[in-house]
C-alpha positions as CSV (number, residue, x, y, z in Angstrom):
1,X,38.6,109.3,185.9
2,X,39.1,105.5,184.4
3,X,41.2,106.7,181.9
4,X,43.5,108.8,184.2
5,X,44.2,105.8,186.7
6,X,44.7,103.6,183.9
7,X,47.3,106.2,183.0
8,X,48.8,106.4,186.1
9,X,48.7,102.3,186.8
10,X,50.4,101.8,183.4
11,X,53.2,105.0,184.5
12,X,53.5,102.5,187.7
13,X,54.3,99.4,185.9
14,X,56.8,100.9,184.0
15,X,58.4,102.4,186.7
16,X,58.9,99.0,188.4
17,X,59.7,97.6,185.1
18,X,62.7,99.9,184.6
19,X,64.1,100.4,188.6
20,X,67.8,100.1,188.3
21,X,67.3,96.5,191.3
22,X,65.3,94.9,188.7
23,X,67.3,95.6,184.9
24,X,70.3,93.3,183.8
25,X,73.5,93.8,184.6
26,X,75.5,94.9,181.9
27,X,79.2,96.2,180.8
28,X,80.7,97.8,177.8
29,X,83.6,96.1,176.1
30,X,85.5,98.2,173.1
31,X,87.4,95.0,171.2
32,X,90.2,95.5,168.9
33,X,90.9,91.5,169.1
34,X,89.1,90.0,166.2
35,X,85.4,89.1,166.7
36,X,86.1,85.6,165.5
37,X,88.1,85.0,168.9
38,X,86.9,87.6,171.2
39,X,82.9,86.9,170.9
40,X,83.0,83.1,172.3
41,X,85.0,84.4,175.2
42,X,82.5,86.9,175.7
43,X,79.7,84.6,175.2
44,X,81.2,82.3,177.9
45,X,81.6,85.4,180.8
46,X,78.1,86.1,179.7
47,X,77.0,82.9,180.3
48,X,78.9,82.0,183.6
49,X,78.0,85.8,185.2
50,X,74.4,86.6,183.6
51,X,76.5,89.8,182.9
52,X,74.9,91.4,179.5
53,X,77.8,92.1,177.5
54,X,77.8,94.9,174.6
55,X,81.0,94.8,172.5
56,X,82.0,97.3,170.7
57,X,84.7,95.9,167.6
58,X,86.6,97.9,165.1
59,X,88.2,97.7,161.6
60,X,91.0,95.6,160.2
61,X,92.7,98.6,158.6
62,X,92.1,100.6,161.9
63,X,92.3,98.5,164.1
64,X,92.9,99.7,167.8
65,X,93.5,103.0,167.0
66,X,90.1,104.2,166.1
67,X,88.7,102.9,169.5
68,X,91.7,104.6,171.0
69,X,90.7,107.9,169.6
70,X,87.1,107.3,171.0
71,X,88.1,106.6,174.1
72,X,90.1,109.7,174.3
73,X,87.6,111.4,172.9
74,X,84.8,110.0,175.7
75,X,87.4,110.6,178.6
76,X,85.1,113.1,180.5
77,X,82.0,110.8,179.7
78,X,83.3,107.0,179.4
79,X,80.7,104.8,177.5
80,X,83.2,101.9,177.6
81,X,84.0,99.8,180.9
82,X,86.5,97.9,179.4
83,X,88.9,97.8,176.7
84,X,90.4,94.7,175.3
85,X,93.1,95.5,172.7
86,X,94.8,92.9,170.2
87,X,97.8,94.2,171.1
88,X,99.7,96.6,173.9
89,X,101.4,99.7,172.5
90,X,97.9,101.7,172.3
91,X,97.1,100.5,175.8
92,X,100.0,102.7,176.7
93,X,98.8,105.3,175.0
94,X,95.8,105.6,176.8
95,X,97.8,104.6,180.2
96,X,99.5,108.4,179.4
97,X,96.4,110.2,178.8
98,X,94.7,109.4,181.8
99,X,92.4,107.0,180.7
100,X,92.7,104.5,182.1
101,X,91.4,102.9,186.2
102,X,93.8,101.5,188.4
103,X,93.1,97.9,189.0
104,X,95.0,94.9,189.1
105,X,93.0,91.5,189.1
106,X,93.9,88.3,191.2
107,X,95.4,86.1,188.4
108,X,98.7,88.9,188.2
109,X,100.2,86.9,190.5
110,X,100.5,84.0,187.8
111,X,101.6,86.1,184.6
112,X,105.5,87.3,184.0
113,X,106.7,90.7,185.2
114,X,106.4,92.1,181.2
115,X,102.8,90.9,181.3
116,X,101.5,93.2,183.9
117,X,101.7,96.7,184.1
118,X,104.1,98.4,187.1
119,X,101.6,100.7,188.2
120,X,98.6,98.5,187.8
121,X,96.7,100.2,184.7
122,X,96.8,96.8,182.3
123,X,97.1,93.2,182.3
124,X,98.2,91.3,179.6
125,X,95.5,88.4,178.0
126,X,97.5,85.4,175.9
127,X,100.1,86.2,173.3
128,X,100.9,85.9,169.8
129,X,104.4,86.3,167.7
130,X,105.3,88.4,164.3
131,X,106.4,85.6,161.8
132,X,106.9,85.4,158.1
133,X,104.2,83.1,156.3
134,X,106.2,82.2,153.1
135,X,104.2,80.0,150.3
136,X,105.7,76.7,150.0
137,X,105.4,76.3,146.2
138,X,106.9,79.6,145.4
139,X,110.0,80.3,147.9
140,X,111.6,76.7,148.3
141,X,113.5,75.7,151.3
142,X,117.0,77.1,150.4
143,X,115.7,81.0,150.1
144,X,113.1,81.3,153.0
145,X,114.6,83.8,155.8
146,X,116.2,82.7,159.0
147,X,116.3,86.8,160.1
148,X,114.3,89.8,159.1
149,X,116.9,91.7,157.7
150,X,117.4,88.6,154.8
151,X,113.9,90.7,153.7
152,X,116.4,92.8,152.3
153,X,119.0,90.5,150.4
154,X,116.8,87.7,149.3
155,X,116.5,86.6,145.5
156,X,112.5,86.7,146.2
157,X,111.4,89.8,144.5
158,X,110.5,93.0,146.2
159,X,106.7,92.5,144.6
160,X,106.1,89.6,146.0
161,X,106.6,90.3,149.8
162,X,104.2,91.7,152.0
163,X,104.2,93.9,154.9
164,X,101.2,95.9,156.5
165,X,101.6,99.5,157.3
166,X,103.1,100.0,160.4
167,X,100.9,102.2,161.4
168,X,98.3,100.3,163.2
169,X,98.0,97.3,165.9
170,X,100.7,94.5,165.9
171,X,102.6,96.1,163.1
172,X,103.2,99.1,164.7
173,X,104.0,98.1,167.8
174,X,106.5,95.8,166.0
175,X,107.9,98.8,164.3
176,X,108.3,100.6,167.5
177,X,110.0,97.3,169.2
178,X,112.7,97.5,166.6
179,X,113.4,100.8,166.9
180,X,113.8,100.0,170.7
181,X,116.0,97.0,169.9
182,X,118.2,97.9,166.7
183,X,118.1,101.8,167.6
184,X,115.7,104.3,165.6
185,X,118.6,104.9,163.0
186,X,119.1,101.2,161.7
187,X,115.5,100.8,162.3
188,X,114.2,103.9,159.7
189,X,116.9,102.5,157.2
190,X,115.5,98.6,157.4
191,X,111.9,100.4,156.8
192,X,113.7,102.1,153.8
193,X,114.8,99.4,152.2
194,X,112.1,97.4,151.9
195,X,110.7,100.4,150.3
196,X,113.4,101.0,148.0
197,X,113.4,97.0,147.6
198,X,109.0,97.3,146.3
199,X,108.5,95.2,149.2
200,X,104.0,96.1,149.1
201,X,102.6,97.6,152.2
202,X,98.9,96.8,152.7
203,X,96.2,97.6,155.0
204,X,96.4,94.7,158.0
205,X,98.1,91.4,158.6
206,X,94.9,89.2,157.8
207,X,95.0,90.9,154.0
208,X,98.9,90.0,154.0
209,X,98.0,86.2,154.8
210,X,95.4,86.0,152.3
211,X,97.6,87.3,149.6
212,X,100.4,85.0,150.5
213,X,97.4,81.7,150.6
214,X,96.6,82.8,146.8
215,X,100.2,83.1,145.8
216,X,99.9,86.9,144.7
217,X,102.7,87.5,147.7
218,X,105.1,84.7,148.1
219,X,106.1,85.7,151.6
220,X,104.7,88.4,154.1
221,X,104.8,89.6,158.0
222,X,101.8,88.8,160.0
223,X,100.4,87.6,163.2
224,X,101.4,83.7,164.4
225,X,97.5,84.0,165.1
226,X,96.7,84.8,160.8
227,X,99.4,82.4,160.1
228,X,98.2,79.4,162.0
229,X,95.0,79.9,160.9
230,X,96.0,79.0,157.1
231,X,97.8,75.8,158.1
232,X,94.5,75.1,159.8
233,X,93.2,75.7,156.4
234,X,95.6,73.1,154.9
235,X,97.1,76.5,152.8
236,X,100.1,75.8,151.2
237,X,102.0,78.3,153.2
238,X,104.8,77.7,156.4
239,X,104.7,80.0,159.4
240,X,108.6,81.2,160.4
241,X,109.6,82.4,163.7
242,X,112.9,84.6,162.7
243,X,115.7,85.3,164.5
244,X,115.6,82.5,166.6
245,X,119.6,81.7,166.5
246,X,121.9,82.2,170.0
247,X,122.8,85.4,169.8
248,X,120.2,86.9,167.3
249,X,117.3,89.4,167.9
250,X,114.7,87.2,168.6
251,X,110.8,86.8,167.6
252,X,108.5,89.5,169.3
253,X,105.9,88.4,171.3
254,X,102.7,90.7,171.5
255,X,100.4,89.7,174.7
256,X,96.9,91.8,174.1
257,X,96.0,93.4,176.9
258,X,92.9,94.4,179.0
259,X,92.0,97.7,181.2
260,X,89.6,98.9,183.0
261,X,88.1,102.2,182.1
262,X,88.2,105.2,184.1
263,X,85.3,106.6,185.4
264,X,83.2,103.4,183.0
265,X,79.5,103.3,183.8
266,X,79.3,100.1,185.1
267,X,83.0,99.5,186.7
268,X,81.7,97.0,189.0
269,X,81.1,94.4,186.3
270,X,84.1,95.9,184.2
271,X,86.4,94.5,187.0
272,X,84.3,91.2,186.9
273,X,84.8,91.3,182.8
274,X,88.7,91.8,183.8
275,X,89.1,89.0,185.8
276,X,87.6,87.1,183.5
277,X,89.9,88.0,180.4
278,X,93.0,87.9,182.5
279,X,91.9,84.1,183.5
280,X,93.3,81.0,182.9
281,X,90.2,79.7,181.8
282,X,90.0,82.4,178.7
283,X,93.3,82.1,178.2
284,X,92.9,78.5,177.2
285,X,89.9,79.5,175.0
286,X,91.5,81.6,172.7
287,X,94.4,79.4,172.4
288,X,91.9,76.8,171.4
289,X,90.5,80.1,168.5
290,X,93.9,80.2,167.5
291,X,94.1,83.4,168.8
292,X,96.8,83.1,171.7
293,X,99.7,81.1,169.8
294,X,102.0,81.6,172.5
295,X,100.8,81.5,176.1
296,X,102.0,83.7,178.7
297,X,101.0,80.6,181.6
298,X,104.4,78.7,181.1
299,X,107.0,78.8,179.0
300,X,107.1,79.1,175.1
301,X,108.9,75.6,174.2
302,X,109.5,76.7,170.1
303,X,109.7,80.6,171.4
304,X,113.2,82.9,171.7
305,X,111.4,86.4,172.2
306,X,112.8,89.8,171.5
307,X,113.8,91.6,174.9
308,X,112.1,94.1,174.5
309,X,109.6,95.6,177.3
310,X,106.8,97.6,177.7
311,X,108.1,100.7,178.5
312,X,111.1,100.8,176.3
313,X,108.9,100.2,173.3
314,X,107.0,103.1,174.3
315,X,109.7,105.6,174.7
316,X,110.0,105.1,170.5
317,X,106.6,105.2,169.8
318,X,106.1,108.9,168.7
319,X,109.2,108.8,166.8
320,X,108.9,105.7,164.8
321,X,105.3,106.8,164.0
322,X,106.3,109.7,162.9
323,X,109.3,108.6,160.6
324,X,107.9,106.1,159.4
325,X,105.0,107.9,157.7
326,X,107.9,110.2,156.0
327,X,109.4,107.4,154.6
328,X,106.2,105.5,153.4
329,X,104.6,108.4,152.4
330,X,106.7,109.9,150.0
């Protein structure tokens, strides 16, 4: 008789224990920003909202589209409230498959038109630029590129530049943007020639900036966010906005972006985890990580961006995704 009310008491305690009123709130972030910047951010929300956050990050060499893929895959169960990607090609992707909850935060009101999404599925956080990081010892003053195209007519050789693959993140939304802005003909051929030219693909922008800091590359394509932080470093390198002449194409700026999840388990602190990311308050934090180079609060002073938008981007996507693995793979 003890031993069966002992039983039942203890079932009773941890029935209380475990209510849904009494556990801690909690969402479910999927992070393709690095860790480095995106975990103080979430520390802060965590600490402002008592919100239990559980980010989920992925791979350099992967990055955004393997949490893509499990978010497709999770549509009819969503494990993931949120999903904060480094950049805002994928976001589309996800914005076509349904995945994706209408909701616009507050703080739209103060962000540009390309920034927000026309029929409310994303938000853009910050903003960073592709540049060229170029090793000061190696490519003096006289041969460092005003424009991408001098990729494929400087004296540097082939070997020593760097680009990572464009099929992943920032570099293949930049690959998408050209074909948007040059047309998908003159954009293949460019890819072509830095092919033909031995011009080294690697696996992410982060391993082109580390290969350029040690001098193995003397110049490469990254992430104003990967460039800045090897000044930071005192590096021997110089970060290059191209294309910044009247008249010329322009430096494209990539804003990461933030979404709600569809049918997420715990939406109601998802929205409270967007409002967050979307503030001006985070927005200064990762510019302080190094993370947002170019803010999207204001103008950008030393910034001529490529006009390209959103949509147009997107129309090329498929194609340039497509061609481009012809041409790199063969």
């Amino acid at each position: 008789m003890k031993y069966t009310l002992w039983v039942a008491g203890a079932l009773l305690v941890l029935t209380a224990c475990g209510s849904p009123s009494d556990a801690t709130p909690e969402v479910v972030v999927y992070v393709s920003v690095d860790q480095v910047h995106a975990e103080p951010v979430l520390n802060l929300f965590a600490e402002q909202t008592g919100i239990r956050v559980k980010p989920v990050y992925d791979v350099e060499a992967a990055k955004t589209t393997g949490l893509v893929q499990r978010l497709i895959a999770e549509k009819d169960r969503p494990q993931a409230d949120v999903f904060w990607n480094g950049e805002f090609a994928q976001t589309l992707s996800l914005k076509d498959r349904g995945v994706l909850a209408h909701y616009q935060p507050p703080a739209v009101a103060k962000l540009p038109p390309e920034a927000v999404d026309v029929d409310g599925l994303w938000t853009g956080v910050g903003g960073r630029a592709r540049v060229l990081l170029v090793h000061r010892e190696h490519v003096p003053e006289k041969l460092r590129p005003r424009r991408l195209e001098d990729l494929l007519t400087t004296t540097i050789p082939g070997e020593r530049i760097g680009v990572a693959r464009p099929f992943f993140g920032t570099t293949a939304t930049h690959a998408a943007a050209l074909y948007a802005a040059w047309g998908p003909d003159r954009a293949k051929a460019f890819f072509e020639k830095l092919k033909a030219r031995g011009v080294r693909f690697v696996d992410g922008n982060s391993v082109v900036r580390d290969l350029v800091v040690g001098g193995e590359l003397w110049m490469g394509l990254t992430d104003s966010d990967d460039a800045l932080g090897a000044l930071e470093r005192k590096a021997p390198v110089e970060m290059i906005l191209l294309d910044q002449e009247d008249g010329g194409l322009g430096t494209l700026r990539i804003p990461a972006t933030v979404a709600l999840v569809k049918g997420g388990p715990n939406s109601e602190q998802g929205r409270k985890l967007v409002d967050f990311l979307v503030s001006e308050r985070a927005e200064q934090e990762l510019l302080k990580s190094g993370f947002c180079s170019y803010p999207l609060r204001g103008d950008a002073k030393d910034l001529r961006p490529m006009r390209v938008r959103a949509g147009e981007l997107w129309k090329h996507w498929q194609r340039s995704q497509r061609e481009l693995r012809e041409v790199l793979n063969r």
